[in-house]
Phi, psi and omega in degrees: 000314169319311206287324180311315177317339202260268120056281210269340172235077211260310215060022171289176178106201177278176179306117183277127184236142176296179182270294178301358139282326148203095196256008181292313190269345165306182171240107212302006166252358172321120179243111179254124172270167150181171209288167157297162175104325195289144199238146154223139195211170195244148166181157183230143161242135142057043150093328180286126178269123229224120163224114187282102180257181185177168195247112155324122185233039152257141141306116182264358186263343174235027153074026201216136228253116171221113173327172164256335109026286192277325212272327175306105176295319177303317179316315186282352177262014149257255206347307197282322172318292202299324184287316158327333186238000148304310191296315170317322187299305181321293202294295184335304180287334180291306194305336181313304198295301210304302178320300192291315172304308237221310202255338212256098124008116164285105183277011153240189162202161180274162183230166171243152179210136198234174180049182180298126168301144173269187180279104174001114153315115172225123163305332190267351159219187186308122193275140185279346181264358173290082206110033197259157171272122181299141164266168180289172172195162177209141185192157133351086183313167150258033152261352203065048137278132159300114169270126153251104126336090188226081176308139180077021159254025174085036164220111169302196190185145180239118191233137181229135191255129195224114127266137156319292202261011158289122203296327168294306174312327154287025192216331175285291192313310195278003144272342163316297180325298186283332179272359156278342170273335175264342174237155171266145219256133194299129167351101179087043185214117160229178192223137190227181200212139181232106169282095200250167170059061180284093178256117200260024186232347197283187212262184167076325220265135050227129170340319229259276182301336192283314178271012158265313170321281195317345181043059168301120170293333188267134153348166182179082207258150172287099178296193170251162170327324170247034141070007161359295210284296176301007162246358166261025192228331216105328225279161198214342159211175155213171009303156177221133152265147182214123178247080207263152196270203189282359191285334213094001189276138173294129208246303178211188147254160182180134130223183185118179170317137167252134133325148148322290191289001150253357154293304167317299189323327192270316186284002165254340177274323193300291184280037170059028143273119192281123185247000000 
């Protein structure tokens, strides 16, 4: 509809005349109505006479020529709508990117792994894997420091696999978590935590936060995506446990919920105490 508008007050075309110019050629009982605001003009073909009504598109209070277009207030508000949520759009992605680069932490990482994998875990028969030499790995913080994990360099290890979005793992980590801040772990023994099986549509997530809440005291390394460090562990659920001595050797496997008094337990086996 603008355009016709624009269209009818362009002044292209034949010669435009005001209505009060041409009231000569009309015929003076004529009766032309038309609405306020509104223009009439005149013009002849071949002697036959012609009147033309239309919405003025001058300010006649400021002498300057304004589409109708601009002047259409609902227009200018859709107009302003749209770019207003162009804009919403802009900033949203921009804040995405700058978040996932620069404040968000990468809740996988790539890992490296050396030696022979051990054997799928099964609680139900004898593990086959208790004297096998563990293999190394190097993986990540979520901070990104690198760490290399080297079983048989005379520090035994208690090494523990955590998902986010497992429900025994949430009830486990922040009691591990509290019995490493009141007690000290026996000489020639640490404990390290692997966040593996990273599901970014599951509940808990992102890991990166879940152990900074629980406010784990111990490493905390980033498996990989296809869970790499824990399928070279064995592991088949979690929580999972693995207790490897200073030899490098597998001392024991566990997995499900620990008790405080079977958390001591991996960790008297770690130091070659019979419990």
């Amino acid at each position: 509809m603008s355009d016709r508008l624009r269209q009818r007050g362009s002044g292209s075309g034949p010669r435009w005349f005001s209505r009060r110019s041409a009231r000569g050629v009309g015929r003076p009982d004529e009766d032309v109505s038309r609405r306020p605001g509104e223009w009439t003009s005149a013009f002849s073909v071949h002697g036959r006479r012609h009147l033309v009504f239309g919405r003025s598109t001058r300010d006649s209070t400021q002498g300057s020529g304004r589409s109708v277009a601009t002047s259409n207030p609902l227009l200018k508000w859709l107009i302003g709508g749209v770019l207003a949520v162009v804009a919403v759009g802009v900033i949203i992605e921009v804040s995405r990117d700058i978040y996932s680069h620069v404040t968000k932490p990468d809740e996988v990482a790539e890992v490296s792994v050396a030696g022979r994998a051990l054997p799928p875990f099964d609680a139900e028969l004898d593990d086959p894997a208790v004297g096998l030499a563990a293999p190394s790995f190097a993986a990540t913080t979520f901070d990104g420091v690198e760490v290399s994990v080297q079983p048989g360099d005379g520090t035994a290890k208690v090494i523990g696999f955590y998902a986010h979005w497992c429900l025994e793992c949430k009830r486990e980590l922040p009691r591990v978590s509290r019995w490493l801040w009141l007690n000290q772990l026996p000489a020639g023994v640490e404990v390290l935590a692997v966040s593996t099986d990273v599901l970014s549509d599951h509940s808990n997530y992102p890991p990166s936060a879940w152990f900074a809440e629980v406010g784990w005291p111990a490493i905390a390394l980033r498996d990989s995506e296809d869970s790499e460090i824990g399928d070279a562990y064995g592991l088949t659920t979690v929580p999972y446990a693995v207790v490897v001595d200073g030899r490098g050797r597998v001392v024991a496997r566990v997995v499900g919920e620990l008790t405080d008094e079977g958390w001591e337990s991996l960790v008297a086996a770690a130091a070659g105490v019979e419990v």
